[in-house]
PASEBA-1860 file (N, C-alpha, C; in nm, 3 decimals):
! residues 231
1> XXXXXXXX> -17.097/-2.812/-0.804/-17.190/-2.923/-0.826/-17.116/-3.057/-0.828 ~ -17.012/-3.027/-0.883/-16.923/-3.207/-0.909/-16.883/-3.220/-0.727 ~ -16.836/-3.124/-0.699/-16.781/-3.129/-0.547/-16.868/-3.216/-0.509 ~ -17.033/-3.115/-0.497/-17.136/-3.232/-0.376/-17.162/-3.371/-0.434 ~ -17.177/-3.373/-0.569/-17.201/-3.542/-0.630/-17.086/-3.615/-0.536 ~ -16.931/-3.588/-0.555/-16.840/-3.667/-0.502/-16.850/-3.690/-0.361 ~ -16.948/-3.585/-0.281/-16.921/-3.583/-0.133/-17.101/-3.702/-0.069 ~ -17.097/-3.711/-0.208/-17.244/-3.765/-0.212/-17.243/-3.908/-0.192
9> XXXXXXXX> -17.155/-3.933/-0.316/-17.093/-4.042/-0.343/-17.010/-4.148/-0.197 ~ -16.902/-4.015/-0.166/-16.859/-4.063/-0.071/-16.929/-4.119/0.070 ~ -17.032/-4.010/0.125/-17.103/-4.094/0.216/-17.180/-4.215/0.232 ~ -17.212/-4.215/0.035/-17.294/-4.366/0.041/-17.233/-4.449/0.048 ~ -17.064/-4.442/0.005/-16.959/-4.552/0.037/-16.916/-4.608/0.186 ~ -16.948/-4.475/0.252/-16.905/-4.489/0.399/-17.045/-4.559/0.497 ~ -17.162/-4.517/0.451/-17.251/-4.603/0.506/-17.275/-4.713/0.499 ~ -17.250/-4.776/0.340/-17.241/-4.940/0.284/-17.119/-5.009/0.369
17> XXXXXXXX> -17.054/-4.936/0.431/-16.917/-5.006/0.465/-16.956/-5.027/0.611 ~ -17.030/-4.940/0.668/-17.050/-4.950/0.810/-17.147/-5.044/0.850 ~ -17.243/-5.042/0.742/-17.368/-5.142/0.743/-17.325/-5.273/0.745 ~ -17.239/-5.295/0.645/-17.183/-5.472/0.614/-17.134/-5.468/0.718 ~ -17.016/-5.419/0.791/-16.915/-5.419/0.901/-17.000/-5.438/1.017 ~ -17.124/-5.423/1.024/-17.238/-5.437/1.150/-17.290/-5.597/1.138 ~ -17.324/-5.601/1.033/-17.377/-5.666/0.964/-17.310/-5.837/0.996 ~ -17.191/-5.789/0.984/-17.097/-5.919/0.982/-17.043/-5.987/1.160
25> XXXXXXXX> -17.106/-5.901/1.175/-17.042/-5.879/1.383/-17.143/-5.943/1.446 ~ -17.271/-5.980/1.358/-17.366/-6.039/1.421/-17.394/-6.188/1.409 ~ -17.382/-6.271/1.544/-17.415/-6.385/1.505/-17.526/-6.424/1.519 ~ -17.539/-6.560/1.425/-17.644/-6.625/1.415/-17.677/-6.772/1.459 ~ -17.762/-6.789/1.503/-17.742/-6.922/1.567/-17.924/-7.003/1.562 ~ -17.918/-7.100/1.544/-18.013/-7.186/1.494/-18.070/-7.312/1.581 ~ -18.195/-7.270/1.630/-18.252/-7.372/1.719/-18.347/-7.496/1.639 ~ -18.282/-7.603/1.646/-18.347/-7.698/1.603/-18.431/-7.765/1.698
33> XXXXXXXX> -18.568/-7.820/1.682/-18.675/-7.859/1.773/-18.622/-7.976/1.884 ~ -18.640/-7.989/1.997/-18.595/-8.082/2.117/-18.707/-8.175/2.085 ~ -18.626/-8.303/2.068/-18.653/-8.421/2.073/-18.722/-8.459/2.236 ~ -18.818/-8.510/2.219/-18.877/-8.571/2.362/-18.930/-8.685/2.382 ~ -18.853/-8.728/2.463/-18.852/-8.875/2.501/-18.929/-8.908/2.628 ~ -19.049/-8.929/2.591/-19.153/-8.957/2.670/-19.253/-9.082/2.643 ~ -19.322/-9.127/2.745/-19.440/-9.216/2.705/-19.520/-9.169/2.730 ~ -19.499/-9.053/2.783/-19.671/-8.945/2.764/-19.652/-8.818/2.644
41> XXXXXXXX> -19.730/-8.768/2.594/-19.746/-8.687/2.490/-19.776/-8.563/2.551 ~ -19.609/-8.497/2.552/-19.566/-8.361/2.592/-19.473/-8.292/2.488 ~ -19.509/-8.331/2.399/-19.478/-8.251/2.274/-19.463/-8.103/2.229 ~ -19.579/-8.095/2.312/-19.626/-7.931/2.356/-19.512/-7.852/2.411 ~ -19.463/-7.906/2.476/-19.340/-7.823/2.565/-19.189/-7.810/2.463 ~ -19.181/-7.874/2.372/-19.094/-7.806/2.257/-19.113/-7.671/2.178 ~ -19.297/-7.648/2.176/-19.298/-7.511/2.161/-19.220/-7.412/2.262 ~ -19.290/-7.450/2.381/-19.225/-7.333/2.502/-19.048/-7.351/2.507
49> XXXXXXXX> -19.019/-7.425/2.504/-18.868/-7.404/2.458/-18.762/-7.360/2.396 ~ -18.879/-7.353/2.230/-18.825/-7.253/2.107/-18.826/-7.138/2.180 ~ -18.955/-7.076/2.225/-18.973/-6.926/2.272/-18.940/-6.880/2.361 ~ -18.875/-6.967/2.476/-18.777/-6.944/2.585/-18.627/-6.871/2.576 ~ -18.602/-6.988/2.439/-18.473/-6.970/2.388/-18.430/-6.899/2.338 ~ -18.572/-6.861/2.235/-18.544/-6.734/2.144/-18.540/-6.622/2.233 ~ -18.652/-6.608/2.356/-18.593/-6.444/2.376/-18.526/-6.443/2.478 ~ -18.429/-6.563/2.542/-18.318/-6.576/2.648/-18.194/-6.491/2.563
57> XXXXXXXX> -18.153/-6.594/2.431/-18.052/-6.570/2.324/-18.023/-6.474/2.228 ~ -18.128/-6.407/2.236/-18.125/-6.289/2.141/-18.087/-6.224/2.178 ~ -18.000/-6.120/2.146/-17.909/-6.024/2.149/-17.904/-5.906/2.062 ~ -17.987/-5.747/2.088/-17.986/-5.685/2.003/-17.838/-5.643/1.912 ~ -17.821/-5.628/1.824/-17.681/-5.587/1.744/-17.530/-5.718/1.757 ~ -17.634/-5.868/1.790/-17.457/-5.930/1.872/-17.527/-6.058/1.841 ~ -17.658/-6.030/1.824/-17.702/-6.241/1.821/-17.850/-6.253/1.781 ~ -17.896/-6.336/1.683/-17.959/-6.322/1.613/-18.004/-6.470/1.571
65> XXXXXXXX> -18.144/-6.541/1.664/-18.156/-6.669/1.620/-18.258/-6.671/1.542 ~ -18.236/-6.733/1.483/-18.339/-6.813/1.329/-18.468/-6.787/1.353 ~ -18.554/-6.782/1.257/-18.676/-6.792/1.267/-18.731/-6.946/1.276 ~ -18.863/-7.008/1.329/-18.922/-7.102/1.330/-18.957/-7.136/1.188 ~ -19.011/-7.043/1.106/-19.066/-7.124/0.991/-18.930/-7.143/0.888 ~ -18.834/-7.050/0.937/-18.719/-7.030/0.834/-18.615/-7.179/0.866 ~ -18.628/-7.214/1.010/-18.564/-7.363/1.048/-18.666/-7.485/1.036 ~ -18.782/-7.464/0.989/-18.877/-7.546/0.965/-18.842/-7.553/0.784
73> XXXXXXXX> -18.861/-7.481/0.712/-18.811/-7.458/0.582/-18.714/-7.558/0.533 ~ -18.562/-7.529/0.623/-18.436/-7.598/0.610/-18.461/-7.727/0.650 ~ -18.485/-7.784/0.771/-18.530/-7.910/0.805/-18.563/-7.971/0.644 ~ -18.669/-7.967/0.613/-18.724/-8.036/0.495/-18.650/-8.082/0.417 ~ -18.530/-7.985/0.401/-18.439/-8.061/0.259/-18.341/-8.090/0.348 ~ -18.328/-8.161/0.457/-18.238/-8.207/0.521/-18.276/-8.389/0.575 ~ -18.399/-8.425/0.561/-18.476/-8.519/0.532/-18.354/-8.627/0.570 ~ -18.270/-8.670/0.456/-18.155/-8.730/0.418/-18.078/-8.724/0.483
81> XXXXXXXX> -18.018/-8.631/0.566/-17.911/-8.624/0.617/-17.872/-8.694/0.733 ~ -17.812/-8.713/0.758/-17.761/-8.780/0.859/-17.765/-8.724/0.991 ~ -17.782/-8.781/1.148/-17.765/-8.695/1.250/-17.629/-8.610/1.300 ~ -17.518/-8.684/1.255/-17.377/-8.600/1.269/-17.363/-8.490/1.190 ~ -17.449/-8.486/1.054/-17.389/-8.379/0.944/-17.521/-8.257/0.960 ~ -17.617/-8.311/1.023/-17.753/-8.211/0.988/-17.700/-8.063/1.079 ~ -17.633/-8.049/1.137/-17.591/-7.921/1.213/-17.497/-7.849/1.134 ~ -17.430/-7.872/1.080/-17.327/-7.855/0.986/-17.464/-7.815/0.838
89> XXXXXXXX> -17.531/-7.953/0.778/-17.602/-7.902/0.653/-17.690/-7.774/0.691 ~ -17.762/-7.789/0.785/-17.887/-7.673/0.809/-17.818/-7.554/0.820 ~ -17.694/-7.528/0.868/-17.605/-7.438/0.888/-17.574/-7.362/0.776 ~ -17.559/-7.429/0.675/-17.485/-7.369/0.525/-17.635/-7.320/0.455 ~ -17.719/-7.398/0.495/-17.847/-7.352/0.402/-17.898/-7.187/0.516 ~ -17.901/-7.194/0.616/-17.959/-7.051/0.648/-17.851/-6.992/0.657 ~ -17.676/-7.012/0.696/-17.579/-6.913/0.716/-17.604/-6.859/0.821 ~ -17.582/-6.966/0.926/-17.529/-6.945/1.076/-17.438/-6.988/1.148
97> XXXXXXXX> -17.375/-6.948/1.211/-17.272/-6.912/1.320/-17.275/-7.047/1.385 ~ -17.416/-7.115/1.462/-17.402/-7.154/1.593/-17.531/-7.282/1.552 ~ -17.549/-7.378/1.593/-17.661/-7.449/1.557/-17.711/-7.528/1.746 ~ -17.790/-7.516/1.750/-17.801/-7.579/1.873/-17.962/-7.674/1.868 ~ -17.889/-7.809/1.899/-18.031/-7.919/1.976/-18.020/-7.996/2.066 ~ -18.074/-8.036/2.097/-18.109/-8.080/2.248/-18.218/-8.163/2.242 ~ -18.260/-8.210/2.352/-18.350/-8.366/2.385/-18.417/-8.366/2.571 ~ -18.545/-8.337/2.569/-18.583/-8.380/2.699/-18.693/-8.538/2.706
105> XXXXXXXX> -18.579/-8.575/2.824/-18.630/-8.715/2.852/-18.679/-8.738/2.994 ~ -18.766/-8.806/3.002/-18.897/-8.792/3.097/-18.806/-8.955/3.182 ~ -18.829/-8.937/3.296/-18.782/-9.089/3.335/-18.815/-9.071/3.500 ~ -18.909/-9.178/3.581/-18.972/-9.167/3.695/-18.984/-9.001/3.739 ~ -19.054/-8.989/3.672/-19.127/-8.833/3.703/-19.025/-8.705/3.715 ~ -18.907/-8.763/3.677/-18.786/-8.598/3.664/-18.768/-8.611/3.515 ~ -18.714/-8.492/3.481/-18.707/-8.478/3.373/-18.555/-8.420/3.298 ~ -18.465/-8.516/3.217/-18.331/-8.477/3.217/-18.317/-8.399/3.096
113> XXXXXXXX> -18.204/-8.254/3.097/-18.266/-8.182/2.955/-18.104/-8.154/2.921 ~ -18.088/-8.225/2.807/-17.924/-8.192/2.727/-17.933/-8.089/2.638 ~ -17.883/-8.000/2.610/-17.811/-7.942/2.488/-17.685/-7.895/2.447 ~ -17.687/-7.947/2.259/-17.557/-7.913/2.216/-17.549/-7.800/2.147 ~ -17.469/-7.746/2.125/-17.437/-7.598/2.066/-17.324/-7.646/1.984 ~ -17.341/-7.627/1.823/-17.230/-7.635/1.753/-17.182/-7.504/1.702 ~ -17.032/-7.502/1.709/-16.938/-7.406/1.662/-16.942/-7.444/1.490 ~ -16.981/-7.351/1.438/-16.964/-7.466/1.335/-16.841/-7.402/1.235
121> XXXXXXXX> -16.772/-7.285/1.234/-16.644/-7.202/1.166/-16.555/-7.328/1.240 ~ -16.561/-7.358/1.332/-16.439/-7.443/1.487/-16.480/-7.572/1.442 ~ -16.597/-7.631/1.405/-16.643/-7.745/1.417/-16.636/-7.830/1.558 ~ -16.684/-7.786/1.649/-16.646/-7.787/1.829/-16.812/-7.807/1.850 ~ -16.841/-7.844/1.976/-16.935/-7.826/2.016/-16.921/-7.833/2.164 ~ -17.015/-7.767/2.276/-17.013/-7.777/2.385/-17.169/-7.815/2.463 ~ -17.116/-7.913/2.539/-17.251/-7.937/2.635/-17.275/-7.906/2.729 ~ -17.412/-7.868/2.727/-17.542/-7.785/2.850/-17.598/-7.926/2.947
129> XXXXXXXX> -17.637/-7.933/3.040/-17.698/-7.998/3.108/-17.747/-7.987/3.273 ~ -17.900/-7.995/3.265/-17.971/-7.994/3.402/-18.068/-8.080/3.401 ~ -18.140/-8.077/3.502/-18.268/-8.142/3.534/-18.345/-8.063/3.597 ~ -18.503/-8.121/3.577/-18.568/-8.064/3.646/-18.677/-8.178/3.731 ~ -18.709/-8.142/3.885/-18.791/-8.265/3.915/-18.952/-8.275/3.820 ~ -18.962/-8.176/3.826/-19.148/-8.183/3.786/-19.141/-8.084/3.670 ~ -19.247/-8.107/3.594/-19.274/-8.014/3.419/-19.287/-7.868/3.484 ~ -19.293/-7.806/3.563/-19.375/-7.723/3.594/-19.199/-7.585/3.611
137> XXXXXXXX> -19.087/-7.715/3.636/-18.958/-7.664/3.656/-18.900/-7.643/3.551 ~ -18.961/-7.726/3.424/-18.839/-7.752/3.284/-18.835/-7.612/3.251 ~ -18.891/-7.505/3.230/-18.873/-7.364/3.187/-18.754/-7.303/3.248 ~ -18.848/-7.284/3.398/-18.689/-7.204/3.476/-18.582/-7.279/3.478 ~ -18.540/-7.380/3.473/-18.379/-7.502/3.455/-18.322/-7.450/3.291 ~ -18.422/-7.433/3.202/-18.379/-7.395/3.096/-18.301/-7.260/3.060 ~ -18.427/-7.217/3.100/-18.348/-7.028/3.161/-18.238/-6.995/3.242 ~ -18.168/-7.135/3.323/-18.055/-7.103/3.383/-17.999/-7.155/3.275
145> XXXXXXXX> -18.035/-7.234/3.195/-17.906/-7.291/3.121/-17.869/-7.204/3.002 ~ -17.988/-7.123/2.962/-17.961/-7.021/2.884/-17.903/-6.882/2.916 ~ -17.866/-6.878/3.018/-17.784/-6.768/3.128/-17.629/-6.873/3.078 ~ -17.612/-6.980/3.093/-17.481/-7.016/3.078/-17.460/-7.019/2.950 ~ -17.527/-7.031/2.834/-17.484/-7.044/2.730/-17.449/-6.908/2.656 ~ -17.549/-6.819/2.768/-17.481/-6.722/2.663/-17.362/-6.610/2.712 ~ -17.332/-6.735/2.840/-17.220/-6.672/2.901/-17.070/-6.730/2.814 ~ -17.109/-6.868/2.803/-16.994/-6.948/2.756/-16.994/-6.973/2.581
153> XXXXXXXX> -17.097/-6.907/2.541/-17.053/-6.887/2.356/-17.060/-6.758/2.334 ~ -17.138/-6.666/2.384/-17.117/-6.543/2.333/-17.042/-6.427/2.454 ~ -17.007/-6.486/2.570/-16.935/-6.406/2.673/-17.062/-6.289/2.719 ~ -17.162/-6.309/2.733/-17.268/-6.201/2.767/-17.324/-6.282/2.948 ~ -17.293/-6.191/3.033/-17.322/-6.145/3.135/-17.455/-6.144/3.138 ~ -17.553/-6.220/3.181/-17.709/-6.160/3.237/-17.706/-6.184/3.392 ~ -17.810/-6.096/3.367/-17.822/-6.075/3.537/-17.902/-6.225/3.586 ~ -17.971/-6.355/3.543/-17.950/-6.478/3.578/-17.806/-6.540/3.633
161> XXXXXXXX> -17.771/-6.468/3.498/-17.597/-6.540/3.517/-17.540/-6.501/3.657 ~ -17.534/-6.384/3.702/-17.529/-6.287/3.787/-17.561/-6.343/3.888 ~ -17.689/-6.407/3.944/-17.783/-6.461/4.032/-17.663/-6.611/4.076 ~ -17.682/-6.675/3.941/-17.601/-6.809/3.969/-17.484/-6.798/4.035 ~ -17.420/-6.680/3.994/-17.284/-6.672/4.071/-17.325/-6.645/4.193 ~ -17.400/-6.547/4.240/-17.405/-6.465/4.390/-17.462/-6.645/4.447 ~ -17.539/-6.710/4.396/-17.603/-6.794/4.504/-17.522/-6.926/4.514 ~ -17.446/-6.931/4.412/-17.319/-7.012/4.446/-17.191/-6.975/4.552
169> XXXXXXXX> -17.172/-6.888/4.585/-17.062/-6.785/4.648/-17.143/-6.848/4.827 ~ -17.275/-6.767/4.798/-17.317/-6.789/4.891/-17.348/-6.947/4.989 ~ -17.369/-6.998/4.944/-17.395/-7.151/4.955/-17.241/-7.199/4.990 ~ -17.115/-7.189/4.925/-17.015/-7.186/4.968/-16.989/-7.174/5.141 ~ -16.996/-7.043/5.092/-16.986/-6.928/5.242/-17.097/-6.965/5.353 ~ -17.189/-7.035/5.329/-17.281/-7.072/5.466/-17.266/-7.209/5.465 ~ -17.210/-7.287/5.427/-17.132/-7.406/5.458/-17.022/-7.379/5.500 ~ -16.921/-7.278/5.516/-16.773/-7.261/5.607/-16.833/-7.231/5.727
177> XXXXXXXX> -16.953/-7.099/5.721/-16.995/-7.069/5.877/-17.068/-7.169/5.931 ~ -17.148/-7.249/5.907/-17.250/-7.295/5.931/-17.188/-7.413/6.071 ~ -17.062/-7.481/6.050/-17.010/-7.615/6.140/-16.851/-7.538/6.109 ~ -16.816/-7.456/6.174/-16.668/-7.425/6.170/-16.612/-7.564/6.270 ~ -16.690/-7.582/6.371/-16.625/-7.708/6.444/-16.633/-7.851/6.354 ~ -16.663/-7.896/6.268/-16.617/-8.015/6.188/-16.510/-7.930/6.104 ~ -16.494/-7.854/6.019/-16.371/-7.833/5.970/-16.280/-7.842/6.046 ~ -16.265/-7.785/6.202/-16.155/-7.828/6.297/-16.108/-7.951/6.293
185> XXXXXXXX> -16.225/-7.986/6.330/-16.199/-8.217/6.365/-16.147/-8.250/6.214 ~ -16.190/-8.172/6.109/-16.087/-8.278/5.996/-15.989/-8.222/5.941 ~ -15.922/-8.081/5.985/-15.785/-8.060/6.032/-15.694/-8.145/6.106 ~ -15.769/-8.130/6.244/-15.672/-8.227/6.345/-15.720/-8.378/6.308 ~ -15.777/-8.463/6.225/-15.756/-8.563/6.181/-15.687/-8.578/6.058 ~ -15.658/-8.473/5.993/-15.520/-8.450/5.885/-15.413/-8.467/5.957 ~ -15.370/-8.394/6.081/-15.272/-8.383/6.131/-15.214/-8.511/6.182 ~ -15.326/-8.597/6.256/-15.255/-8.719/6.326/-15.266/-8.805/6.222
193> XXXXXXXX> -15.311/-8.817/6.125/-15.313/-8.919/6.040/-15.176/-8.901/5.992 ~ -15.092/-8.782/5.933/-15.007/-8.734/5.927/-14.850/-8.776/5.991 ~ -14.891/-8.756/6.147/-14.777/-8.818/6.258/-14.772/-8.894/6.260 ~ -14.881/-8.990/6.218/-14.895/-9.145/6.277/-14.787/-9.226/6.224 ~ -14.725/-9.286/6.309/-14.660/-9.411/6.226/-14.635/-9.476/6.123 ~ -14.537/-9.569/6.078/-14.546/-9.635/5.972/-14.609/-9.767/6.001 ~ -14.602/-9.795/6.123/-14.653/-9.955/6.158/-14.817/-10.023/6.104 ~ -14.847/-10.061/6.044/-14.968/-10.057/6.055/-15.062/-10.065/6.158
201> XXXXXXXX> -15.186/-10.072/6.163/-15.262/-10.030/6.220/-15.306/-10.173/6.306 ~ -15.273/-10.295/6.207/-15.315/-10.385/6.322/-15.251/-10.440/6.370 ~ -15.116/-10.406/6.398/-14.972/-10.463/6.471/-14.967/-10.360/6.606 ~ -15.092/-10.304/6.653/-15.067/-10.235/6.769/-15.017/-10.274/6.868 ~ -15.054/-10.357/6.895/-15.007/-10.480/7.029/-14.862/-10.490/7.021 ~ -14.803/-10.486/6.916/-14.654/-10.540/6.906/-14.559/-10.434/6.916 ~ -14.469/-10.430/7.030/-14.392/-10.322/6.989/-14.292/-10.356/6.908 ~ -14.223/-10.289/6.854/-14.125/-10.274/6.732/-13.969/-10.336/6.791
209> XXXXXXXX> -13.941/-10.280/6.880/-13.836/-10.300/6.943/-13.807/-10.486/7.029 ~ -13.964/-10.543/7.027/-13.931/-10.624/7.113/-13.952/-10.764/6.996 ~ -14.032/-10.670/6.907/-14.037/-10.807/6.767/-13.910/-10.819/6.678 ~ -13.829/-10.741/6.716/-13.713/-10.742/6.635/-13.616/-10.841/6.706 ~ -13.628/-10.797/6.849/-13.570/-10.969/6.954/-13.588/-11.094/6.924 ~ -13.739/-11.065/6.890/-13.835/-11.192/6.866/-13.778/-11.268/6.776 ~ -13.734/-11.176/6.664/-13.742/-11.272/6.484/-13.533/-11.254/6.522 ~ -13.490/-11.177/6.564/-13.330/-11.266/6.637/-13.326/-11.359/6.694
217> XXXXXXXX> -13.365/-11.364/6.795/-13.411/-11.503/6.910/-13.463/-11.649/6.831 ~ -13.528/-11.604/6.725/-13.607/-11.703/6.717/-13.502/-11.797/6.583 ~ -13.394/-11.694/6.498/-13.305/-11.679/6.448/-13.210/-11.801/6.495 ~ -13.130/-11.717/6.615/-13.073/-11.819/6.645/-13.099/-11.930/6.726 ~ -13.209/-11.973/6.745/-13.222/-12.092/6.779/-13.256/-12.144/6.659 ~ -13.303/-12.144/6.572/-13.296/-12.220/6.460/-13.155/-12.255/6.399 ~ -13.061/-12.178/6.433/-12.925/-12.196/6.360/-12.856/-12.302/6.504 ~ -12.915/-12.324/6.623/-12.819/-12.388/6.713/-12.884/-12.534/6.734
225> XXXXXXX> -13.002/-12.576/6.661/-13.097/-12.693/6.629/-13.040/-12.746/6.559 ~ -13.016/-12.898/6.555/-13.013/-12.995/6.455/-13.111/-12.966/6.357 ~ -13.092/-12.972/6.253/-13.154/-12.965/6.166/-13.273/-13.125/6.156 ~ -13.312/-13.229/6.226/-13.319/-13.347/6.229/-13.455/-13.279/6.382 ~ -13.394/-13.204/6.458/-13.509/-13.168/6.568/-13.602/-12.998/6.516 ~ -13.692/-13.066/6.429/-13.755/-12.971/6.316/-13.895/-12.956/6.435 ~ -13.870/-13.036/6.508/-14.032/-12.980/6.609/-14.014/-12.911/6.733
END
């Protein structure tokens, strides 16, 4: 009987240990509402952004963003704070990893969309940035940018991410095939630019050999002149 109590004991020690140890591996990261800078009232589209973000960023067992009412909560007693420190304060009040905000600004009908991501253990931050021409784009521009972010803070691979690379590669590669004859012409205009001379370019007329006569010649007749026959 004492045996199984101790063997009892022991597994509940070994599960509490595995749980925290899970527990602690998971980050957290905190979307604060995008500021929008508009003279029309599109306010609306900060909702679709939270919920973009949230299920771009989430990460079962690896990443774990805030709730809306739980970053609505914190906001409130952050009132006071300052814009440099509020990523840092909201941070300590929910106990997260990562804080991220951002700002879309409306300007002749495109629309420019920043976000920052703070490290906040590093105190670092790194910036996101795209555009989109028309509202109808700000989602999918976002969704690529959330393919990079969660390539470049949490090292996670999505198959967006995936996409961006293949269609970058590609775009590359059908610009080498596409005019192989201008890459020629600005080879062989490397090359002669290369050979060319030191003379400049608008002393063509002059050869080298015969202006060097010139400024001798012209030498000594100045040295065999009276100095008095100056014309």
């Amino acid at each position: 009987m004492k045996k199984l109590f101790l063997k009892f004991i022991l597994i509940f020690i070994i599960m509490i240990f595995y749980s925290t140890h899970a527990t602690a591996e998971i980050k957290k990261i905190i979307i604060i509402p995008f500021k929008i800078n508009s003279r029309e009232n599109i306010t609306y589209i900060s909702e679709g952004v939270f919920q973009m973000l949230l299920t771009r960023l989430s990460w079962k067992d690896k990443v774990l963003v805030a709730g809306k009412d739980e970053v609505k909560q914190a906001l409130a007693k952050c009132k006071n704070v300052s814009e440099n420190r509020l990523p840092f304060k909201i941070a300590n009040l929910i106990n997260s990893n990562y804080v991220l905000n951002g700002s879309i600004t409306q300007f002749a009908g495109a629309f420019s969309l920043d976000i920052n991501i703070f490290n906040i253990k590093n105190k670092t931050s790194q910036f996101f940035f795209t555009q989109a021409q028309t509202m109808e784009k700000i989602i999918p521009e976002l969704s690529i940018l959330a393919a990079k972010i969660n390539k470049k803070i949490f090292n996670r691979t999505t198959e967006t991410f995936e996409n961006i690379e293949q269609n970058t590669i590609q775009s590359v590669d059908k610009n080498i095939r596409a005019n192989p004859e201008k890459l020629m012409e600005q080879q062989i205009k490397k090359i002669k630019l290369k050979d060319a001379p030191d003379q400049p370019f608008w002393k063509f007329w002059i050869d080298n050999n015969k202006k060097e006569y010139q400024e001798y010649q012209t030498v000594e007749e100045k040295e065999d002149k009276p100095f008095w026959k100056f014309w």
